[in-house]
Steps between C-alpha positions, in 0.01 A plus 500: 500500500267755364175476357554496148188556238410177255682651196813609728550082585477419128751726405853305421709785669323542822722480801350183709651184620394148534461538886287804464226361225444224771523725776239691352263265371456294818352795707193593552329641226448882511173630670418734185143363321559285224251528218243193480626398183810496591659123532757454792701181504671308783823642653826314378828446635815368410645168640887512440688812346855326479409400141352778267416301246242281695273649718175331640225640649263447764163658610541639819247414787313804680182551680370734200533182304236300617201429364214457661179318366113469690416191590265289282189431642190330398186693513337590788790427680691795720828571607728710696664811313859436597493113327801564206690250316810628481732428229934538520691493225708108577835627364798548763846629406614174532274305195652780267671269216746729244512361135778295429805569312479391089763235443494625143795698387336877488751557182354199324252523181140368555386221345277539184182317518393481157163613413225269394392521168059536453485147445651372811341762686145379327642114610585593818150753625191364670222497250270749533146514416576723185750238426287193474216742389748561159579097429133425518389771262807419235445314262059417632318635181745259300452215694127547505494492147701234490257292690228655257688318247554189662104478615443497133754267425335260749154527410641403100700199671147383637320541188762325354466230735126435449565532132700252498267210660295581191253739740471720249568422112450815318875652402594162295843534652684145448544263858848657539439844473375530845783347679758648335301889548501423871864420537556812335296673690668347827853660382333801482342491797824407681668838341258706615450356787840511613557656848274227598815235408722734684264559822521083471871483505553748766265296732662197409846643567375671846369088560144618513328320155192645435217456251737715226791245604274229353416674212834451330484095522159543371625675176824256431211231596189622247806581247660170515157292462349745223800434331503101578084478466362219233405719147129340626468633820273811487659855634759500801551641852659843395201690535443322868846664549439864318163489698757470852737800403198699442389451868843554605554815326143638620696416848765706470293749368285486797795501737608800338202679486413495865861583633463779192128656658652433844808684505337776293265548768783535743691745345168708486463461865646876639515355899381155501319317801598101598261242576662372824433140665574602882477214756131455706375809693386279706461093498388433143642596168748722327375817479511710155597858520610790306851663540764674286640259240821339383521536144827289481378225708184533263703458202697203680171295562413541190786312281484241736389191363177391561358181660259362176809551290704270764235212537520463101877529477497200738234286325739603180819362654319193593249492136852515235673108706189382583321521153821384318544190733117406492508527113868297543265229635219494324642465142784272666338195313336687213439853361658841433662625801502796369135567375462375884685724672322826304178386572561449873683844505195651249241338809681575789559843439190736474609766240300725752721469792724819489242714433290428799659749758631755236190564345284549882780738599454707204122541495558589897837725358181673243227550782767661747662747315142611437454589869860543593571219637801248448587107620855378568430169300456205689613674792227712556242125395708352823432789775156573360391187418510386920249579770517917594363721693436840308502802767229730343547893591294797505672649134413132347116533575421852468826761377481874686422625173147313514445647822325823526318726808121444491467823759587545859241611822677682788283380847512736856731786541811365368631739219562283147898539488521364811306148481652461165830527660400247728412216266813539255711498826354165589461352116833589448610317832357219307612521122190574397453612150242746565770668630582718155120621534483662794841622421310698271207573748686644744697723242166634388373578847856638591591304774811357693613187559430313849732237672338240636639390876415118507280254298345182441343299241166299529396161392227620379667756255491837683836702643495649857749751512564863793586751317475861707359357833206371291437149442384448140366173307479484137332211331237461256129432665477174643841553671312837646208269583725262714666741699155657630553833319119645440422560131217794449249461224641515170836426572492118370756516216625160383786584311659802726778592772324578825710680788383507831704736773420401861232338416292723324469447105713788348436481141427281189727437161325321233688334205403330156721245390523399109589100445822504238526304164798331556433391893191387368721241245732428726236373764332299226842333452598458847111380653534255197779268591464321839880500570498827623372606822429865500521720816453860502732746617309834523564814757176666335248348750248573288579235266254241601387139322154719435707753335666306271166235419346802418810682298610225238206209562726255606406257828775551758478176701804432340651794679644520829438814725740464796432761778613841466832539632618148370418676155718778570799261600439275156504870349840620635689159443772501223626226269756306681807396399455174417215654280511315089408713262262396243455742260477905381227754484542856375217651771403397821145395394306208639392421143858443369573368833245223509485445132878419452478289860199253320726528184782330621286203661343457147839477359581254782164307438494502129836379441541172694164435394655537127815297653249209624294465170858533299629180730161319468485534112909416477410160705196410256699601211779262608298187588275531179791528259687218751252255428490600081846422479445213725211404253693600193190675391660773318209652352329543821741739546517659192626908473053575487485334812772696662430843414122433571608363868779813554200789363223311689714549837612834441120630449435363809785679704414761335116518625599401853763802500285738342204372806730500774610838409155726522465339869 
């Protein structure tokens, strides 16, 4: 057949057959030059031409097929010039496979799929953070005003309360008048407070009571004894109850509120970093590290349930049988069973409880999005809040943009270009980040690029590397010291490159490095907690425990220095991928880093020990109102006495959150 130009084969009319297309794609390919940009593609031909309507094709195998790859070796290490890995295309004639025949009719209709309408489709898409970003901000200002409202409702039910114990006698209202004000109060509490009712019936119907599940017995059980209460009997335990949907609504509001700051600090993030938990570098802990994030496994940590809010929906399920049949007991001979069974439920639950890990998770939601940083919920408490190892690199200490050239001295005949060439060749080898400045040294002395032929790194942090026939060391000046180079006077820089070629001392590149605000927070954070073991991870062999004592004032015995190149292998690892992630920052700083890290082990820390004090005051509350009823002492437990015992405990969570939280 003959050779036909490109737009000659396109053309529909052309004269060609079958036989010849194949015939003259599997020869060789013409000798003419092909342009470099032009993309070739394997040769094809056809596997059966009895049917031409299916027609398979397979690459066909040739010696200018092959690939061939140099050999990986480790450096230093040499090797013969004809070792290739050669790779063959696998596929013979015979694995071809032709597509099978429809057993449709070809004359037949297709079936309509019917479209989805933007509800389903809304029903049936993965939430996204701009979804869940859009149902916490709807309706917030409303239902923060709403609990405005209730907050004053409650603090009128508890004046109310002590008014009417005859505390204060100064409004000449008549005995009844304060009863009957806090049971209308109560109903108007319950309106406005009414997402808390439904957050209790959808916990009860997903069989996980909570504190808001409880509520709703509390209200039929204040309503039905306010209503059954003695004309005598001063005030009632509707403001005990409008006092507990306050602290339930400031609990949603809190839950909302940090989801609300943290997903708007995610959608601000333009390429977000992860917090990874990798497994142990070595034998020890998990390591934490930085890596490209998952914003939808983000997002999926984050409506996950959390463990505080599981502890108390268990105490719950056990609190609503066990209160009813201890009151069932008690008052078995004598007494109100019911009066009993509201005081047991009014002391056994702490009106606090839901708002213990809400409220920690939105100050921590507050002092993230400040810095950038975000927490998965409880996830991020449960991988931050064990044992780590934080892998500190040269970019977390000091950034390239706080290092800057202090000046440069040239020693013997060696010409300036080349000795610079000869230390970026060998810092490079290494990952050094002094790398980008004599970059620009070299550019300003006009100089080329060297290859260096084999090297080594030192214990002591210097690099041996040949580069040219010469044999070169670069280290800073106690490496120089160690390997017998001679210094001359003046030449005793502490924070500078030396390069030594063949022995000699070739020249001197001094540096000044600037400590960095937000390292200088992050280490504060990180040297603070004893849980995390801190190793650094620098290639910048300058970067000494002198330098960074005398940088940010901090004492580095905390620190571990591992020799040089162990440093540069913690450097170069990656997350694995068994890696958890923990949580989002916009940069990769060490100050977000390290600051959302201790974050997440404060939400950890803060909210069991809000869990513990909630179960400790739940198991007073139960065994001093057990033994009133048990007593029949009703005015020992009088609607005074149970607000003051519910406020008294809720100051003190409050103080031990609000310590807990600045360490």
């Amino acid at each position: 057949m003959n050779e036909r130009d490109p737009e000659q084969l396109n053309t529909p009319d052309a004269d060609y057959s079958l036989e010849d297309i194949v015939r003259e794609f599997g020869s060789e390919q013409p000798s003419e030059t092909v342009c470099g940009d032009t993309i070739s593609f394997p040769a094809v031909r056809a596997v059966s031409s009895e049917d031409s309507d299916t027609i398979a094709f397979t690459p066909v195998r040739r010696e200018s097929d092959t690939v061939a790859f140099p050999p990986v070796r480790s450096a230093g290490q040499a090797g013969s010039a004809d070792e290739t890995i050669k790779f063959i295309p696998p596929v013979s004639e015979d694995e071809a496979i032709a597509p099978e025949e429809p057993d449709e009719d070809p004359g037949a209709l297709p079936e309509l799929i019917p479209i989805p309408t933007q509800k389903e489709r809304q029903k049936t898409a993965a939430p996204t953070p701009q979804s869940v970003l859009q149902e916490a901000a709807a309706g917030r200002k409303l239902q923060l005003l709403r609990t405005v409202l209730l907050g004053i409702l409650a603090g009128a039910s508890v004046f109310l309360t002590l008014y009417a114990v005859q505390i204060w006698d100064f409004m000449g209202l008549a005995a009844e008048t304060p009863s009957v004000l806090l049971i209308v109060i109560l109903s108007v509490s319950v309106l406005l407070s009414y997402d808390v009712l439904w957050r209790g019936v959808r916990d009860l119907i997903r069989f996980h009571p909570s504190p808001f599940t409880l509520s709703i017995p509390l209200i039929v059980l204040a309503g039905l004894d306010a209503f059954r209460a003695e004309p005598s009997r001063p005030g009632n335990y509707c403001g005990a109850v409008t006092l507990l949907l306050f602290f339930l609504m400031c609990a949603l509001c809190a839950e909302r509120s940090g989801r609300y700051r943290t997903l708007r600090a995610v959608c601000g993030f333009r390429k977000p970093m992860g917090i990874f938990s990798a497994p142990p570098v070595d034998k020890g802990a998990p390591s934490l590290r930085r890596d490209p994030a998952s914003v939808g496994s983000f997002l999926n940590d984050l409506l996950q349930e959390d463990k505080p809010r599981m502890i108390l929906s268990l105490y719950c399920t056990i609190l609503f049988p066990l209160s009813a049949a201890l009151a069932f007991l008690l008052t078995r001979r004598s007494g109100d069973f019911f009066l009993a069974w509201l005081l047991l439920l009014l002391g056994g639950l702490p009106f606090f409880a839901a708002l213990g890990y809400p409220r920690v998770f939105a100050i921590l939601a507050r002092r993230l999005s400040k810095i950038d940083g975000a927490l998965s919920g409880w996830h991020s408490a449960k991988i931050f809040g064990r044992k780590h190892t934080i892998i500190i690199r040269d970019e977390d200490l000091f950034p390239v943009s706080g290092i800057t050239t202090n000046g440069m001295k040239i020693y013997g005949a060696y010409r300036p270009n080349r000795i610079i060439s000869y230390a970026l060749a060998a810092l490079d080898a290494a990952g050094s980040p002094l790398t980008g400045l004599f970059e620009g040294l070299l550019k300003a002395q006009y100089g080329t690029h060297s290859v260096l032929s084999q090297h080594r790194f030192y214990d002591s942090g210097g690099i041996g590397a040949e580069i040219a026939g010469d044999v070169v060391l670069v280290g800073s000046l106690s490496f120089m010291r160690s390997m017998g180079v001679q210094m001359p006077a003046g030449a005793k820089v502490r924070l500078a490159v030396y390069i030594s070629v063949n022995g000699e001392l070739a020249g001197i590149f001094a540096f000044k490095y600037k400590a960095n605000a937000s390292s200088r927070k992050g280490l504060r954070d990180v040297l603070a907690n004893r849980s995390f073991s801190v190793v650094l991870a620098a290639r910048d062999f300058l970067i000494t425990p002198e330098l960074i004592a005398a940088k940010y004032r901090f004492p580095t015995d905390r620190i571990k220095f591992p020799a040089f190149p162990e440093r540069l292998r913690l450097a170069e690892l990656d997350p694995n991928r068994r890696a958890e992630q923990g949580g989002l920052i916009a940069e990769d700083t060490f100050g977000a880093f390290a600051s959302t890290v201790a974050a997440g082990r404060s939400l950890r820390i803060v909210s069991l020990a809000a869990v513990v004090i909630c179960l400790f005051v739940a198991a007073l509350g139960i065994a001093l109102c057990s033994l009133i009823v048990l007593w029949n002492s009703k005015d020992a437990a009088s609607p005074v006495h149970i607000l003051t015992f519910q406020l008294l405990w809720a100051f003190v969570l409050d103080f031990v959150t609000l310590i807990l939280l600045r360490f």
